[in-house]
Each structure stands twice: as structure tokens, then as C-alpha cells.
N, C-alpha and C positions, 0 to 999 in steps of 0.2 A: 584373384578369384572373380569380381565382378567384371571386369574385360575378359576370363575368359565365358562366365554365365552369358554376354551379351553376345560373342561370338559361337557362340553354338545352342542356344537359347530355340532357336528353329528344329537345329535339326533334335533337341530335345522331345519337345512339343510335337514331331510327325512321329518319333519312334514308335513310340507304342502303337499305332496305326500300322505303321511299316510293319512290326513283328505279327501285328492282330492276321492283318493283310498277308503275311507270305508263312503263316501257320496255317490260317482258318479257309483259305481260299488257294494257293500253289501246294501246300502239303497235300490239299485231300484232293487236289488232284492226282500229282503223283503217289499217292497212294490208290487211289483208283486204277489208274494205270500198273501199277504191281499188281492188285488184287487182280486186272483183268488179264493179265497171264498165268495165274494160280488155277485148279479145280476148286476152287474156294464154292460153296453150296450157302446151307445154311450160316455157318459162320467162316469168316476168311484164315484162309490157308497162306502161308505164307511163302510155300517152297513154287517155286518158277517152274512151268510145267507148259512154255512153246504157246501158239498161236491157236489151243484148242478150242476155249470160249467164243473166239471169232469164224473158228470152223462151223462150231452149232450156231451161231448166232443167222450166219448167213446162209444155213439149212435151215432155219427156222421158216415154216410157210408163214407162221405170224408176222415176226418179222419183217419179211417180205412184204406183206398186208401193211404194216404201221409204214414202211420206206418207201411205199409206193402211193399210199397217203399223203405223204408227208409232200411230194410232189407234187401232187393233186392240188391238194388243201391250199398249197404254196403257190404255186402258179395260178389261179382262181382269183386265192386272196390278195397278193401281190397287184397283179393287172388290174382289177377291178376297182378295188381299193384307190389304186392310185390314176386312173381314168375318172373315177367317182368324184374323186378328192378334186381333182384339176377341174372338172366340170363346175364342181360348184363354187369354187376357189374364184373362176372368170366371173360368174352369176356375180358373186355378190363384190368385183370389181369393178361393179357398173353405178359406185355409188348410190344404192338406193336406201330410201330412207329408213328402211326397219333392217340394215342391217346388223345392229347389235344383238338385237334378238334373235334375228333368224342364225348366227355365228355363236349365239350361245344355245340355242338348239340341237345347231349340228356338232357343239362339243360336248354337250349333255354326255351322251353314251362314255365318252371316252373314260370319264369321271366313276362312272360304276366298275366294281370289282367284276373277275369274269365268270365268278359264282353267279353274281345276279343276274348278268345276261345271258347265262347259260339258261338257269332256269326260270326267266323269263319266258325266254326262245323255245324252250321245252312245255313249255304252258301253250304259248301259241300255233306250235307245231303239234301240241298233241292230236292224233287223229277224234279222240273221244271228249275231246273239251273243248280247242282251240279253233285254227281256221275250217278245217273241215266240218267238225259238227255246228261254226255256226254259220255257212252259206248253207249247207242241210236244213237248218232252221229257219232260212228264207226262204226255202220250196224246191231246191235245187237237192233232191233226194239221190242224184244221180254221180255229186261232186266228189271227187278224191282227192288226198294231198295226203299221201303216208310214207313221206320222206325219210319220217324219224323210227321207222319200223321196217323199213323197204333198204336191206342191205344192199342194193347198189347205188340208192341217194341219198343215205344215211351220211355221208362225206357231207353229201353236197348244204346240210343243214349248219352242220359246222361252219362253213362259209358264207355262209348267208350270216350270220350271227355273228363271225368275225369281223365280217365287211361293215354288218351298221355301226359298229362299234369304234373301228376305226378309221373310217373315213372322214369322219369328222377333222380329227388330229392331221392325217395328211390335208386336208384343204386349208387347215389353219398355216401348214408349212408352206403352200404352196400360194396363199394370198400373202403373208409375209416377204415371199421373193418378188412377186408381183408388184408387190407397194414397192419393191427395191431398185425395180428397173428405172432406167434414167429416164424421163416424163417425157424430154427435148429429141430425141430418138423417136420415141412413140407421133409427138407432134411433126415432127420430119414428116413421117411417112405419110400420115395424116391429110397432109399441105399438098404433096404431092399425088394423091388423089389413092393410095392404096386402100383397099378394104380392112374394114377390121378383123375379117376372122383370116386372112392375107398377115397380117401387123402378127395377130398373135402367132401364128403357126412359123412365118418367116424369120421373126425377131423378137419376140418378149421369150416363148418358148423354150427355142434353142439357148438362151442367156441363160433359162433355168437348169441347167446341164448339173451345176453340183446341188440343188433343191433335189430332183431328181434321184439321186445316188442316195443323199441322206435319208429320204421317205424310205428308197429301196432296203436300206440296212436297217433300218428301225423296224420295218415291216417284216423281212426276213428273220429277225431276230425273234418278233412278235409268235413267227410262224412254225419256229423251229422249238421254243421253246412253250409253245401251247399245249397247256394240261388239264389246268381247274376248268375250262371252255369246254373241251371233249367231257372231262367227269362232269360237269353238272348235266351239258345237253342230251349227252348219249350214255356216258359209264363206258366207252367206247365201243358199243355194240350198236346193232343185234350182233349176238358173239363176241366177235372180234374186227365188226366190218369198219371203224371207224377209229381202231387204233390208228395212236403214232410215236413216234420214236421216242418222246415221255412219256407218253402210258406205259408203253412195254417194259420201259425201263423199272416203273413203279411199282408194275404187277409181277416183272421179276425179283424186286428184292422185296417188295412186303408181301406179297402172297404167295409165289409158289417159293419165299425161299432159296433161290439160287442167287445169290451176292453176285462172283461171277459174270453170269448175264447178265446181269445188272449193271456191272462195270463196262466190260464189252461195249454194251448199247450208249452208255454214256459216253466213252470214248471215241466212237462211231459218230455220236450229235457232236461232238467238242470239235472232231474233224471239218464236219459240215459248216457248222462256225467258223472256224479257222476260214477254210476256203472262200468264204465271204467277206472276212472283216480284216484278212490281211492284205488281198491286193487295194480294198480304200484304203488302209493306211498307209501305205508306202504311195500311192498315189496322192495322196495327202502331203506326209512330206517331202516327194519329191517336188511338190508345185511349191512348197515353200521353201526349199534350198534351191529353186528355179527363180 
């Protein structure tokens, strides 16, 4: 009995995790996936009824609105983000001497939930409190900034709010690779008379190749799965102008009620996922069975 408690002693100990893990998270997937081929409405139906929820899902104008967001929002925050990140990543590779502080500054944001910086951002983008009413109060009676009212830059507030939030976290990844680079490389080049912004672009850069990829899927994931950011900044309006593919999903199953769409929309983001974080993983380990 004690030889065999030591020899299975482990896989004791992950069980329950293992079971917690492929109930709590694989079941209500594939239960998602059933309900999203049902007419399932208010409550889920369980009889199999063909690809109709993905019919209306993708006649949905909303829809439409939140997927073409979600591109937006993603592409904006992505880029920016990670150009941000790397800019100040090199800054504060120039060993100067307040960089502890200035690197806990720029990680500050990360550390807030995305309630507070939502309504934060919603404080300072308000037209009637924030930056417009207070350069109005310097004399500039003529100023505007009504992004967060103004359905066609209503997105673009979201991204703003994103980016200060997380560009921190990406510099912190990207001074980390930086520290990582071989030093005798960098003095090579150095010796031989290359410039430094030459060194980085030719050679520390290109070495940061899987830094890169990593920020990209942390970020992506950041982007596709942002919710509490939209509800606190916007509620995803005016209207509708500033859904995305989790809000739709939320306001189908707790407000109007349709489970269904709700699933659908879900299964729709899981795809999106998928198509991200399967080619780095097989890229992953294919470099390690290489």
C-alpha cells in the first residue's frame, strides 16, 4: 500500500484539478457549442436545429459593429502598444539613474483593474468635466474633444485607455530581452564604428523575434477578450458604436435574453483565439523538437 501511495501519490494530488479543469472549463465549452446550434432563446433548448444562430449572428448589423471593432480596437492597440512598449524599453536601456522609478511608473497602470481605468478615462474624457471643459477654463472657449460622445471616435477612446494601460507591461517584456542580448555582440559592433540606432535596428531587434510574438499573443488576447474597459469607459455606446465581440456576447445573454446568440458569439471569439494561439504553439514546439 505505501509503494503504491508513493507511486501515484502525484497523479493523486492533480486529480481533482484535472476533473475541476475538464468539467468547469472543456464541458461548458462543449456545451456552448451544443446550445450554439439549438433555437435556444431564454433558456437552452437542447434538440440540434443546423447553423441558424450563426445565420442571424452574422445578419446582425450589431454584430457587424462589435467584429469590425474588434479589428479596429485590435490593430490600434496591438501596434501602438507594442512601438510604445519598445520605445521606452530602449530609453530606459541607457542605464540612467532613476530608472527604478521611472519603470515603476510605467508599470503602475498595469496593476489597476480595467474598472478603474475605464472610469478613470471616462472622468477625463468627459466633454463636461474632464480635458475639454478644463482647457475651456484656460480661455480656449473654442476647444473640443468629444470622443466619448462622438460615435465615430468613441473606438478610438477605448484605445487610448487600453494603450496607457498596457504599454507599460509590454516595455517591461521587451527591456527584459534587451538585458538578454549577448553585451560582446553589441561591443563588436560598437568597435567597428556602427551607430547605435544601426546596432539596434540591425542586431538587438531582430534577436527580439520570439519577445515580439509573446507581447503579440498577450496583447491579442488582452484585445479580444476586453469587456469591464468598454463597460466602464463607454457601456459600449453611443448606442451601439463601441461594441465588441464581449459585450455582444453579454447583452445577448443577460439582456435581450437570447442564450443562443450568446453562444454563437462566444464560439465565433473561441475561433478567433484559436487562430492566434495555435500557429505559436505548434511553432513553439516545433523549435523545440528542432
Amino acid at each position: 500500500m505505501t509503494k503504491w501511495l508513493e507511486e501515484n501519490t502525484p497523479k493523486l494530488v492533480l486529480a481533482p484539478s484535472f476533473v475541476i479543469v475538464l468539467i468547469f472549463v472543456y464541458g461548458f465549452i462543449a456545451w456552448t457549442a451544443w446550445v450554439s446550434l439549438t433555437r435556444s432563446r431564454l433558456l437552452p433548448r437542447y434538440e440540434i436545429d443546423g447553423f441558424i444562430q450563426y445565420s442571424r449572428l452574422f445578419e446582425s448589423p450589431r454584430w457587424d459593429t462589435a467584429f469590425s471593432n474588434l479589428f479596429v480596437f485590435g490593430f490600434l492597440f496591438i501596434v501602438i502598444a507594442m512601438i510604445l512598449g519598445l520605445t521606452l524599453s530602449i530609453l530606459l536601456d541607457q542605464n540612467i539613474r532613476t530608472e527604478g522609478a521611472i519603470r515603476t511608473i510605467y508599470l503602475y497602470p498595469m496593476a489597476l483593474s480595467m474598472i478603474v481605468t475605464g472610469t478613470a478615462w471616462k472622468w477625463i474624457l468627459n466633454p463636461g468635466l474632464g480635458l475639454e471643459a478644463t482647457v475651456r477654463g484656460w480661455g480656449f472657449e473654442n476647444f473640443t474633444f468629444d470622443w466619448l460622445v462622438n460615435p465615430d471616435m468613441a473606438i478610438y477612446t477605448i484605445v487610448v485607455a487600453a494603450i496607457w494601460q498596457s504599454s507599460g507591461f509590454v516595455m517591461a517584456l521587451f527591456l527584459a530581452g534587451l538585458r538578454s542580448v549577448d553585451q560582446e555582440i553589441i561591443k563588436a559592433a560598437q568597435v567597428d564604428g556602427i551607430p547605435t540606432w544601426r546596432v539596434y535596428t540591425a542586431i538587438i531587434i531582430p534577436s527580439m523575434a520570439p519577445i515580439f510574438l509573446s507581447a503579440f499573443i498577450v496583447l491579442s488576447h488582452l484585445a479580444i477578450k476586453s469587456f469591464d474597459l468598454v463597460i466602464a469607459l463607454t457601456g459600449g455606446g453611443p448606442g451601439y458604436a463601441t461594441d465588441l465581440p464581449a459585450t455582444y456576447m453579454y447583452a445577448m445573454a443577460f439582456s435581450r435574453g437570447d442564450i443562443g446568440q450568446a453562444a454563437s458569439s462566444a464560439m465565433v471569439m473561441m475561433m478567433v483565439v484559436f487562430t492566434i494561439v495555435v500557429p505559436y504553439l505548434y511553432s513553439e514546439l516545433r523549435s523545440k523538437n528542432d
